[in-house]
Structures are given as structure tokens and as C-alpha cells.
C-alpha positions in Angstrom: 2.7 11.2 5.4 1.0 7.7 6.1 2.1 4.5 5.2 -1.2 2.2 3.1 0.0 -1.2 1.4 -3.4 -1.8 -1.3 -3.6 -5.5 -2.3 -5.1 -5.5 -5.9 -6.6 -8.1 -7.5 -7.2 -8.0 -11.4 -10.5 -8.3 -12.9 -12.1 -9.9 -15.6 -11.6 -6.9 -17.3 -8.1 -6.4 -16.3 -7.1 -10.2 -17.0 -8.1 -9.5 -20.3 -5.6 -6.6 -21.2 -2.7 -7.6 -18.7 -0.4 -7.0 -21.1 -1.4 -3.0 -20.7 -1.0 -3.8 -16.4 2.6 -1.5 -16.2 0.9 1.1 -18.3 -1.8 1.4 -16.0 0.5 1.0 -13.3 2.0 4.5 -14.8 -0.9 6.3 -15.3 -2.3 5.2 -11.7 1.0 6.8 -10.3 0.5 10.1 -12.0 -2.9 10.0 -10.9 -1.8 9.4 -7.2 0.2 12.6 -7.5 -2.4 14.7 -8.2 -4.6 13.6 -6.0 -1.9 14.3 -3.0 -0.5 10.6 -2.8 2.9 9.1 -3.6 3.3 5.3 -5.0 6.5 4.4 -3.0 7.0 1.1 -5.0 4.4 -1.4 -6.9 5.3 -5.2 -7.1 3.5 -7.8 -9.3 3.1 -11.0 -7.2 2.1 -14.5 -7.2 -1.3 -15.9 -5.0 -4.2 -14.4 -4.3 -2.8 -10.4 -5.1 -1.6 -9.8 -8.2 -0.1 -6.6 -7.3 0.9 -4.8 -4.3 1.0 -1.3 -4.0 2.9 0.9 -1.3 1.2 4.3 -0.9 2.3 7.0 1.1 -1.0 9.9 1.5 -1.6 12.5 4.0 -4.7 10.9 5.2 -7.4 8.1 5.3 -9.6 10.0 3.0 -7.3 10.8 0.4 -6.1 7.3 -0.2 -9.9 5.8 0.2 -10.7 8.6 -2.9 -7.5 7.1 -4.7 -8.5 3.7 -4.3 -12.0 4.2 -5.1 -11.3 5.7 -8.1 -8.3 3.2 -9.2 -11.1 0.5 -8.8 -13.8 2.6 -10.6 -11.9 2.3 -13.9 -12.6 -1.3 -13.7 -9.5 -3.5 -14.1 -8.8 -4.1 -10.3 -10.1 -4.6 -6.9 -8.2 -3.0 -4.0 -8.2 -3.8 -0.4 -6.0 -1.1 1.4 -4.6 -1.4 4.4 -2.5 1.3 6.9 0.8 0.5 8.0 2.9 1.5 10.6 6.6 2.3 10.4 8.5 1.5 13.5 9.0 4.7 14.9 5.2 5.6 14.6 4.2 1.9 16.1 7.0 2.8 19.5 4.4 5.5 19.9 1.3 3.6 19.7 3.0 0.9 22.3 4.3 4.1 24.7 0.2 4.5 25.1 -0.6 1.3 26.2 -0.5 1.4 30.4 
């Protein structure tokens, strides 16, 4: 599966009940299972983010539908991004002539 780290950014509406953040944290996990994804590991972080997500999904659709929906609910902004593991970026390079 793919590699995504998703910058998230609470809110006014998600400031407000920040105290419920881990709970969402949980239900946004079990929601990434059934839609095909797994949340490798979320951190809670000081500047600009306020949390940072790292998503594994078996494709760019099915992590844009996560993310989409995770923002629909209203308490965050997302701004996804793929990543490359090592091994995967050694292939990309072997490409370049």
C-alpha cells in the first residue's frame, strides 16, 4: 500500500471541542478501515498543523475519499500528501537517464 502523511488543521468548530480530538482521532481510524485505509500513527503537534496523520491506502482515490470525508464532518482541514519509502523512491531515481 501507499505511504500519505495528511497535515490537519482544526477548525473553529474543532477548537471548540478539542477536548473530544483523540475520540475523533478513534472514530476517524475505524472509519479509515472500512474505507480500505490503515492509520499507521497520528501525532498531535505544535505550529501551523495540529495533527499529523500517517496513512497507508491502496490508492490516490481512496485516501482523497477518506480525507474528504474526515474534513466534511467539520472539525478539521486536511492537506495530504504522498510519500515515498526508500525502496520505492531507489525506483523512481533508477528511471531517471
Amino acid at each position: 500500500m501507499a505511504m500519505y502523511v495528511s497535515l490537519l488543521q482544526f477548525t473553529e468548530q474543532g477548537i471548540r471541542s478539542v477536548k473530544d480530538t483523540t475520540k475523533r482521532a478513534a472514530a476517524a481510524t475505524t472509519e479509515a478501515e472500512k474505507m480500505g485505509l490503515k492509520v499507521r500513527d497520528s501525532f498531535w503537534t505544535l505550529g501551523p498543523y495540529d495533527v499529523v496523520l500517517l496513512l497507508e491506502a491502496p490508492d490516490d482515490q481512496s485516501v482523497t475519499a477518506f480525507t474528504l470525508k474526515l474534513g466534511s464532518l467539520g472539525n478539521v482541514k486536511t492537506q495530504t500528501m504522498r510519500a515515498f519509502r526508500s525502496e520505492e523512491m531507489e525506483g523512481i531515481l533508477a528511471k531517471i537517464k
